[in-house]
Backbone as CSV, one residue per row, in Angstrom:
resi,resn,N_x,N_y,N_z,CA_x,CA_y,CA_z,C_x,C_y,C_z
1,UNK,8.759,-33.118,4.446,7.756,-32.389,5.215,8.287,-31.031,5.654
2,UNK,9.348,-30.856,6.148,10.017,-29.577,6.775,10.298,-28.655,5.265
3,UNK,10.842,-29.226,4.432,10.890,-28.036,3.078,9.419,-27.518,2.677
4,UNK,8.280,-28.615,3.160,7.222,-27.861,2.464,6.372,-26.830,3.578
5,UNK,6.888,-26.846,4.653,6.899,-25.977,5.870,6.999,-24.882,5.345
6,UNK,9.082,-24.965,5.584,9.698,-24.014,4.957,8.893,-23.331,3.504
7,UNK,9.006,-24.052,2.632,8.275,-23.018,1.665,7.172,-21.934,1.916
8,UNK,6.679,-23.066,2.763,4.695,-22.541,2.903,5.256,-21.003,3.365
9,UNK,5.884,-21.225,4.549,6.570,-19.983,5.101,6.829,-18.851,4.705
10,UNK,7.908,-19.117,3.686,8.461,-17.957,3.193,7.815,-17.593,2.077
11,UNK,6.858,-18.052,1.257,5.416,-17.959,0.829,5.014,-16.683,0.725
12,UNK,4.309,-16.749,2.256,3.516,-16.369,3.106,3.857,-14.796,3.304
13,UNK,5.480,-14.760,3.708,5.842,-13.800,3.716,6.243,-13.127,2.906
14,UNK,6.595,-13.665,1.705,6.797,-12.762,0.741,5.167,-11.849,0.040
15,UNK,4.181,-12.892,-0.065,2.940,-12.375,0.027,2.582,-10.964,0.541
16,UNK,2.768,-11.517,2.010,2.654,-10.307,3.153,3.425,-9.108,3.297
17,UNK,4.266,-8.852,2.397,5.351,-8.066,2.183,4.974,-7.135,1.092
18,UNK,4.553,-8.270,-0.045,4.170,-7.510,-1.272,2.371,-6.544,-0.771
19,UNK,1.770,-7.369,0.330,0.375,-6.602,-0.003,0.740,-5.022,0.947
20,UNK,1.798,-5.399,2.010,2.385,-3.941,2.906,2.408,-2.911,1.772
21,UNK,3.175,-3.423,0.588,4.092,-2.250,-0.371,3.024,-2.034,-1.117
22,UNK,2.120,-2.868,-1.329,0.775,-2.109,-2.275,-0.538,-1.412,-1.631
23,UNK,-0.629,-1.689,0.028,-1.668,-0.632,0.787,-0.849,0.342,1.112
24,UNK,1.124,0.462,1.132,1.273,1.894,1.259,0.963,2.750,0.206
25,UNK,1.676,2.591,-1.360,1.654,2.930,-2.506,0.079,3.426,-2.753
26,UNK,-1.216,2.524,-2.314,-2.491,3.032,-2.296,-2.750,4.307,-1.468
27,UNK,-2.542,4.243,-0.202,-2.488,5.061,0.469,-1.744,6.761,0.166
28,UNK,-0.777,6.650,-0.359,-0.201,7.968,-1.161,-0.568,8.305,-2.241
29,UNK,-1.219,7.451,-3.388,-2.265,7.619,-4.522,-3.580,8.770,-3.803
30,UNK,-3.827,7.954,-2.686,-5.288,9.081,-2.045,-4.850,9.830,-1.635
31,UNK,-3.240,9.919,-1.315,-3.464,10.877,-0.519,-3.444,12.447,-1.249
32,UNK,-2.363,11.630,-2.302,-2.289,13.109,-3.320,-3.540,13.479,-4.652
33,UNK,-4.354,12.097,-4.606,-5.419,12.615,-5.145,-6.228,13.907,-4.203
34,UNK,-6.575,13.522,-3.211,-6.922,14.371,-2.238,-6.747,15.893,-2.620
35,UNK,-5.461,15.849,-2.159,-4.430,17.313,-2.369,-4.636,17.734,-3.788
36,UNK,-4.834,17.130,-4.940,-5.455,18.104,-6.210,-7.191,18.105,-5.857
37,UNK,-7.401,17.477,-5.548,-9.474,17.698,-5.318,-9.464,18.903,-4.232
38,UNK,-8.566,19.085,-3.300,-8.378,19.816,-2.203,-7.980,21.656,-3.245
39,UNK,-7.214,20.983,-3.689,-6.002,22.577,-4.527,-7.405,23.213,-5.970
40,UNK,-8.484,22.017,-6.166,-8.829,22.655,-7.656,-10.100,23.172,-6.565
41,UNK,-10.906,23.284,-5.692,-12.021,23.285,-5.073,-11.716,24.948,-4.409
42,UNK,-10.515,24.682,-4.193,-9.805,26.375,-3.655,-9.597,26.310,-1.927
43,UNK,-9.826,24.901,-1.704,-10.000,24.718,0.507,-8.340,25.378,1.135
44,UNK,-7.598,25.034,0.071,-6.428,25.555,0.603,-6.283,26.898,0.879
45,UNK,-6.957,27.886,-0.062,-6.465,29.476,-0.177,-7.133,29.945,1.099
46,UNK,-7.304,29.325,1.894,-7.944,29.906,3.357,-7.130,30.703,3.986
Protein backbone atom coordinates (compact mmCIF):
# COMPACT_ATOMS: atom_id res chain seq x y z
CA UNK A 1 0.00 0.00 0.00
CA UNK A 2 2.71 2.68 0.96
CA UNK A 3 4.82 1.98 -2.49
CA UNK A 4 1.66 2.57 -4.36
CA UNK A 5 1.30 5.92 -2.37
CA UNK A 6 4.73 6.55 -2.96
CA UNK A 7 4.47 6.05 -6.64
CA UNK A 8 1.10 7.80 -7.04
CA UNK A 9 3.23 10.67 -5.58
CA UNK A 10 6.06 11.04 -7.36
CA UNK A 11 3.78 10.50 -10.41
CA UNK A 12 2.11 13.36 -9.80
CA UNK A 13 5.00 15.35 -9.53
CA UNK A 14 6.86 14.56 -12.13
CA UNK A 15 3.62 15.33 -14.23
CA UNK A 16 3.41 18.68 -12.54
CA UNK A 17 6.86 19.54 -13.34
CA UNK A 18 6.70 18.54 -16.89
CA UNK A 19 3.27 20.72 -17.51
CA UNK A 20 5.42 23.99 -15.45
CA UNK A 21 8.26 23.45 -18.30
CA UNK A 22 5.67 23.31 -21.13
CA UNK A 23 3.30 26.57 -20.00
CA UNK A 24 6.77 28.33 -19.61
CA UNK A 25 8.27 27.27 -23.07
CA UNK A 26 4.47 28.31 -24.38
CA UNK A 27 4.59 31.39 -22.88
CA UNK A 28 8.03 32.57 -24.64
CA UNK A 29 6.73 31.04 -28.06
CA UNK A 30 3.95 34.12 -27.62
CA UNK A 31 5.92 36.02 -26.43
CA UNK A 32 8.36 36.27 -29.29
CA UNK A 33 5.71 35.60 -31.72
CA UNK A 34 4.33 38.83 -30.52
CA UNK A 35 7.65 40.74 -30.96
CA UNK A 36 7.80 39.71 -34.88
CA UNK A 37 3.80 40.64 -35.36
CA UNK A 38 4.87 43.74 -33.22
CA UNK A 39 8.49 44.44 -35.48
CA UNK A 40 6.59 43.54 -39.13
CA UNK A 41 3.35 46.00 -38.33
CA UNK A 42 6.15 48.86 -37.62
CA UNK A 43 4.52 49.56 -33.50
CA UNK A 44 8.05 49.58 -32.52
CA UNK A 45 9.54 52.51 -34.79
CA UNK A 46 7.59 54.92 -32.50
Amino acid sequence: MTGKIGTTIALTAMIALTACNTVNGAGKDMKSAGSVVSDASGQNEK
